[in-house]
C-alpha positions as CSV (number, residue, x, y, z in Angstrom):
1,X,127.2,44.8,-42.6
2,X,128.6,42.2,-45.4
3,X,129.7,46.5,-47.4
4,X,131.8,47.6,-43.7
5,X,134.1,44.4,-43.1
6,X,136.9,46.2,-44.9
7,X,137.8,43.4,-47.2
8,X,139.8,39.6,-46.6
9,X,136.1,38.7,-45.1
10,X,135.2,35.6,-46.9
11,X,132.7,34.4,-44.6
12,X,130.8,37.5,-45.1
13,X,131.2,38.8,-48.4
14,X,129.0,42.2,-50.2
15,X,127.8,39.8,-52.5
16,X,124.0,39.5,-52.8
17,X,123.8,35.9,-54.4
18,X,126.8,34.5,-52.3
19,X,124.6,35.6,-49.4
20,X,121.8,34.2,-50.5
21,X,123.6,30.5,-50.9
22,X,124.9,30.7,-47.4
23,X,121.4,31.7,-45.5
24,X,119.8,28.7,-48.0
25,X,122.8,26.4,-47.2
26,X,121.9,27.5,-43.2
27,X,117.9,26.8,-43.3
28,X,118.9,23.3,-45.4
29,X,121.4,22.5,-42.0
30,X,118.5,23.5,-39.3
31,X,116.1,21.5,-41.0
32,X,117.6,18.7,-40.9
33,X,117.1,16.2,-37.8
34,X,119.3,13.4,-38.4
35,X,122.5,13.9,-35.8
36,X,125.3,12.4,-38.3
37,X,128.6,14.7,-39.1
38,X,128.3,16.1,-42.7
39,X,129.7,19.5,-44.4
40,X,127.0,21.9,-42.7
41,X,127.1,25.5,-42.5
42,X,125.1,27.7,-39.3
43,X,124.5,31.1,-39.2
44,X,123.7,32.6,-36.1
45,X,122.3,36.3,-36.0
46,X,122.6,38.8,-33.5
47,X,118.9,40.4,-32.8
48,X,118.0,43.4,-31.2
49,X,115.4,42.1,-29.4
50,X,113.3,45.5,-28.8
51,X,113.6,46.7,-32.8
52,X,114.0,43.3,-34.3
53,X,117.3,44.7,-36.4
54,X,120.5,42.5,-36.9
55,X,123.4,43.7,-35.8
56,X,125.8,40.9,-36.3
57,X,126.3,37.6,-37.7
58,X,128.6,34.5,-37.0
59,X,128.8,31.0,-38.4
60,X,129.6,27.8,-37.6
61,X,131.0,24.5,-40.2
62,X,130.3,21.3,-39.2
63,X,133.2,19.6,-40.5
64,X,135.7,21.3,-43.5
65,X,137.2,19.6,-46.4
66,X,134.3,17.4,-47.6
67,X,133.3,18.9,-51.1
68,X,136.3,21.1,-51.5
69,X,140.4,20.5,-50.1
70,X,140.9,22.6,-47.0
71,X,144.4,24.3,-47.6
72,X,146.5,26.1,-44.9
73,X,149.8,27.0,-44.9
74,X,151.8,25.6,-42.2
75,X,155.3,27.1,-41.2
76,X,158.3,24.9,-40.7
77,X,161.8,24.7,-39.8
78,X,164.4,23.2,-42.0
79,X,168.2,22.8,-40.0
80,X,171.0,21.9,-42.2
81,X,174.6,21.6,-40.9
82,X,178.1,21.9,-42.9
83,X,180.2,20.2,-41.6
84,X,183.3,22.0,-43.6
85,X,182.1,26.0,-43.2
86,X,181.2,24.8,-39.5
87,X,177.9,26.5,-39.8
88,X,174.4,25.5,-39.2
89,X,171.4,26.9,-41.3
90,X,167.8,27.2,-40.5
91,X,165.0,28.5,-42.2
92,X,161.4,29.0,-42.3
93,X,159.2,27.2,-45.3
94,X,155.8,27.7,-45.6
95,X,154.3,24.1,-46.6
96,X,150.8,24.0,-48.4
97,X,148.8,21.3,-46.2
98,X,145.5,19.6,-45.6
99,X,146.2,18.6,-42.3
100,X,142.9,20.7,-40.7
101,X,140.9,18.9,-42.9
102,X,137.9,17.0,-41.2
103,X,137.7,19.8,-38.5
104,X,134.8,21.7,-37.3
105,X,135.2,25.8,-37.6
106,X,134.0,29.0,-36.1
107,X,133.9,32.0,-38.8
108,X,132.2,35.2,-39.6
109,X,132.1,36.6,-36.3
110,X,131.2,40.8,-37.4
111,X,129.5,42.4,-35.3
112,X,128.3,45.9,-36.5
113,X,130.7,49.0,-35.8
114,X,127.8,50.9,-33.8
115,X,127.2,47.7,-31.3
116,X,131.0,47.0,-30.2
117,X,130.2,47.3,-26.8
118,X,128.6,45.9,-23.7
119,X,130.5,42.5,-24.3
120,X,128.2,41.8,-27.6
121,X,131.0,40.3,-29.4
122,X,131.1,38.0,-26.3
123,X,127.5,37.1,-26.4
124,X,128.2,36.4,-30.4
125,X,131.6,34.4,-30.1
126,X,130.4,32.2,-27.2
127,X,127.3,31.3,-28.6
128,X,129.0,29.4,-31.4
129,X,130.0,26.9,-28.7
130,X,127.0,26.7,-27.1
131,X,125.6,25.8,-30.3
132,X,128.0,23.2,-30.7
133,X,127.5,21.8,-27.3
134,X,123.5,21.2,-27.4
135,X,124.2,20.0,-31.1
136,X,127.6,18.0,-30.5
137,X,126.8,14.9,-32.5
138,X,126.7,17.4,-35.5
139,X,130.3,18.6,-35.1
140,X,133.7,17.1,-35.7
141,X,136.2,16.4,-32.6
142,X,138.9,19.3,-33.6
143,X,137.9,22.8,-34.2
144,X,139.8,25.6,-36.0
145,X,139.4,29.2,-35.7
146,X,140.6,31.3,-39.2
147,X,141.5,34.7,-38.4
148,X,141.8,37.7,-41.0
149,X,145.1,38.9,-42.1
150,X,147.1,42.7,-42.2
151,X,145.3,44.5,-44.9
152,X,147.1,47.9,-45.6
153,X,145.7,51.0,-46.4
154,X,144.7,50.7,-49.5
155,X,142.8,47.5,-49.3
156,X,145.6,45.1,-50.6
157,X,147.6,42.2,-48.7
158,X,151.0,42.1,-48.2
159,X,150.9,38.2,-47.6
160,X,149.4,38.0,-51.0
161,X,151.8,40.7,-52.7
162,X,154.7,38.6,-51.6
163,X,153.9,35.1,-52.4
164,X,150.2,33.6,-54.1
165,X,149.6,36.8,-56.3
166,X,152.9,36.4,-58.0
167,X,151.3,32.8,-59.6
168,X,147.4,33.9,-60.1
169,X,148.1,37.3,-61.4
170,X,145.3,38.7,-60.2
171,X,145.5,41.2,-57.1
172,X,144.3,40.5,-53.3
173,X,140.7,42.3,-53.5
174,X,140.0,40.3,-57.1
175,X,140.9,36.7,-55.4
176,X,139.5,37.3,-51.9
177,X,135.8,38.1,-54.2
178,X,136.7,35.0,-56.1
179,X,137.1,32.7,-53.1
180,X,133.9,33.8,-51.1
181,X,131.7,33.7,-54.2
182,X,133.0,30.8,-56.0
183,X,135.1,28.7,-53.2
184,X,138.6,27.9,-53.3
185,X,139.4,25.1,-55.9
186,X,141.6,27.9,-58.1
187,X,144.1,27.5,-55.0
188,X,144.2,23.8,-55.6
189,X,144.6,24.5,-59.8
190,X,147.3,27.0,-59.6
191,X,149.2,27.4,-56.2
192,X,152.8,25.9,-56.2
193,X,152.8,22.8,-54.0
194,X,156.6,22.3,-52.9
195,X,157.6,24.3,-49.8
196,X,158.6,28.2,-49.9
197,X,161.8,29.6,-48.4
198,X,160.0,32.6,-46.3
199,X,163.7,34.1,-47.0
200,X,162.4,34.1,-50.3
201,X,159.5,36.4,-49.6
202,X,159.7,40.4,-49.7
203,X,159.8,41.6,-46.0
204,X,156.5,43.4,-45.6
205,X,155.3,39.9,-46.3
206,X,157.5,37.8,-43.9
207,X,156.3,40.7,-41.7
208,X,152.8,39.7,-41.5
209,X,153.0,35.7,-41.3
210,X,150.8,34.9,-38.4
211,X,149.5,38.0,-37.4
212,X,145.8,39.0,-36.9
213,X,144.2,42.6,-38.6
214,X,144.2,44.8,-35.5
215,X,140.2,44.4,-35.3
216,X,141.1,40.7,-34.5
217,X,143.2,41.1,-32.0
218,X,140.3,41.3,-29.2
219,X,138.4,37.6,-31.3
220,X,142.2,35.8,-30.9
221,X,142.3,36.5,-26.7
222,X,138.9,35.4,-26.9
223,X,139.9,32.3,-28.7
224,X,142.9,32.3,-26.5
225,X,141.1,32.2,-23.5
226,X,138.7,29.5,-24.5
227,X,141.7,26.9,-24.9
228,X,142.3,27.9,-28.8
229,X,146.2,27.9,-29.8
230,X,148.1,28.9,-32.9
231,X,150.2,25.8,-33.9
232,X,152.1,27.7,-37.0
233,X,148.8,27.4,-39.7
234,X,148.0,30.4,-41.2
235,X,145.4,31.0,-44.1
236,X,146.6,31.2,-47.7
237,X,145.0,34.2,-48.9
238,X,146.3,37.0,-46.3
239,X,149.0,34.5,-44.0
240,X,146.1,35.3,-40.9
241,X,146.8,32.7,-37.6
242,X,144.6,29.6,-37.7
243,X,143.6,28.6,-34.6
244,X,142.9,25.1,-33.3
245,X,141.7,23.3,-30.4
246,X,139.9,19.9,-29.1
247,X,136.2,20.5,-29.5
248,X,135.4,18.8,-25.4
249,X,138.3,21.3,-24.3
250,X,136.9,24.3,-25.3
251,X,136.3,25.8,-22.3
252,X,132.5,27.5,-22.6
253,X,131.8,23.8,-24.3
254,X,133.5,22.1,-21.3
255,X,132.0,23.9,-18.8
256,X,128.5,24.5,-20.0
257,X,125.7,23.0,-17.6
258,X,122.3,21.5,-18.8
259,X,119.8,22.6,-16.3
260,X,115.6,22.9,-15.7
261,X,114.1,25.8,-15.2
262,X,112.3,26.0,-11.9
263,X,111.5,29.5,-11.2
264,X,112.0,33.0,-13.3
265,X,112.2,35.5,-10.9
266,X,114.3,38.9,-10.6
267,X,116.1,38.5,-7.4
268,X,119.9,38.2,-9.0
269,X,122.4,35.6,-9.5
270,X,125.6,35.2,-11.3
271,X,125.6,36.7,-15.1
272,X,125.7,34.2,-17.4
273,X,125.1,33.5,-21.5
274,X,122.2,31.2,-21.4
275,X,120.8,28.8,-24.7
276,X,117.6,27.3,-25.1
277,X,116.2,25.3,-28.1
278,X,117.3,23.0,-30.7
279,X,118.3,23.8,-34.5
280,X,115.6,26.7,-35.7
281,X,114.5,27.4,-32.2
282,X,117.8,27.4,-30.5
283,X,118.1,31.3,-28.7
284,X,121.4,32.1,-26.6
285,X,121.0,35.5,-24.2
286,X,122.4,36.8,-21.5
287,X,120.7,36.7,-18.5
288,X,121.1,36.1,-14.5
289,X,121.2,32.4,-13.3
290,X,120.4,31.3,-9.2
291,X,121.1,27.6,-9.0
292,X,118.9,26.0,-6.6
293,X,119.8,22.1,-6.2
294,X,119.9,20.7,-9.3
295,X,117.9,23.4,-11.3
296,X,118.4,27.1,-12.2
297,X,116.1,30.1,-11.1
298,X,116.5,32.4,-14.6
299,X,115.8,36.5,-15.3
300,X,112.7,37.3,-16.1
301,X,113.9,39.6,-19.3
302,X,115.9,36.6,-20.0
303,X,113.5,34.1,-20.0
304,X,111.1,35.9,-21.9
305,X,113.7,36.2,-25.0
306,X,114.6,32.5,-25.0
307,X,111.0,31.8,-24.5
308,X,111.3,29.6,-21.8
309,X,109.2,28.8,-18.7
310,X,109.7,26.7,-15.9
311,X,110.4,23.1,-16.5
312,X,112.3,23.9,-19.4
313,X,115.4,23.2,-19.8
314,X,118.6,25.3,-20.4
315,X,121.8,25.4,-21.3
316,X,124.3,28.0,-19.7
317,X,128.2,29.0,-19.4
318,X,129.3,31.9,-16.4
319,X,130.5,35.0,-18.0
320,X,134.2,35.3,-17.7
């Protein structure tokens, strides 16, 4: 999956041994018990639950900026007024910031070209925050969303071509490999830090300042409609919207409901994604919920894939 995102993926890059550090940095995070905030990364898997294949992956960081500066930048307005031409000029700056720093983030959501349907990227992006929710204590109060960048045709990013890759000298695929094998501290060493005139940029890459790559258009309504908003940061690499939100006011986190099981039956209900488990054992599905007083009566094919039985307890969001 990591060889088909197209490039400007860091989360997921086609690099065995960068891999192989995330999925070790995951197990140390679900082994670990104590509830305190730290820098963790999660890596959920989307399973197949008849041929046991994965067909997509998505992560979750507990809380950015710890071991390495976060950077964004954020776009600005500067007014200034002349008094003697009578004339008033504004313009855009981009200003390298840490402000997102501290904040808990949802990433490498891919789910596998074959499977984009049936509302599976749902299933994958709303599990995240379900996640977060029966694991709170574990995440930090604000929550960004990055999302990727235009890439053209030939695998290169205008953002880039217009502003960082005129200081690192290297082009857009070299630096995006860079960054998701090796991290991000060669932005710190070598980007400029006073503000940019976006007049100052070429216009295919003032063109592409905030905008998602047209396979992320369907993630940002999806962030959109979970209470996410784009408050003028965008990522440094490819000039892709952040977006941010309060962690309680995400809506599948607000609205989630903690209930027992007391019966698995197939006799309907609403459709719902439904979590059960902590850390290792944690299992989000769809499935078909009946609430009955203060409990829920669950699907049997859902049940049996959470591995859940009456008495049990769940945790579940409607589908919207």
């Amino acid at each position: 999956m990591a060889k088909l995102t197209g490039g400007g993926f860091t989360n997921l890059p086609p690099d065995r041994k960068a891999l192989r550090t995330k999925l070790d940095r995951s197990d140390e995070a679900f082994a670990r018990e104590d509830g305190s905030i730290t820098d963790e990364l999660f890596v959920l898997m989307l399973e197949n639950s008849e041929t046991g294949e994965v067909r997509g992956t998505c992560q979750l960081f507990t809380q950015v900026g710890q071991k390495h500066p976060f950077y964004s930048y954020r776009l600005g307005t500067l007014t200034q007024h002349s008094k003697e031409l009578e004339r008033t000029f504004r313009a855009e700056m981009l200003a390298l910031t840490t402000d997102l720093e501290g904040a808990c983030e949802v990433g490498g959501l891919f789910l596998h070209p074959g499977e984009r349907a049936g509302g599976l990227g749902l299933l994958l992006a709303r599990s995240r925050y379900l996640f977060i929710r029966a694991h709170r204590a574990r995440f930090a109060d604000r929550i960004l969303a990055e999302l990727r960048g235009i890439i053209d045709e030939a695998g290169g990013s205008p953002f880039w071509d217009g502003l960082a890759g005129r200081f690192f000298g290297m082009n857009f695929q070299d630096a995006d490999q860079f960054n998701a094998t090796h991290g991000h501290q060669f932005i710190a060493d070598l980007m400029p830090k006073h503000p940019i005139y976006t007049a100052m940029l070429s216009e295919a890459a003032r063109a592409v300042i905030g905008l998602p790559h047209p396979s992320g258009r369907a993630a940002m309504r999806m962030l959109e409609n979970e209470g996410f908003h784009y408050e003028n940061y965008i990522d440094i690499f490819d000039g892709g919207p952040t977006m941010t939100a309060r962690t309680d006011r995400v809506r599948t986190i607000e609205s989630a409901r903690d209930c027992p099981v007391i019966a698995i039956d197939d006799d309907g209900g609403d459709e719902a994604l439904v979590a059960a488990g902590r850390l290792q054992d944690f299992r989000c599905a769809f499935g078909h919920v009946r609430m009955v007083g203060d409990g829920v009566v669950l699907s049997s094919d859902c049940a049996k894939v959470l591995c859940v039985q009456p008495d049990d307890r769940v945790l579940f969001a409607s589908r919207w």
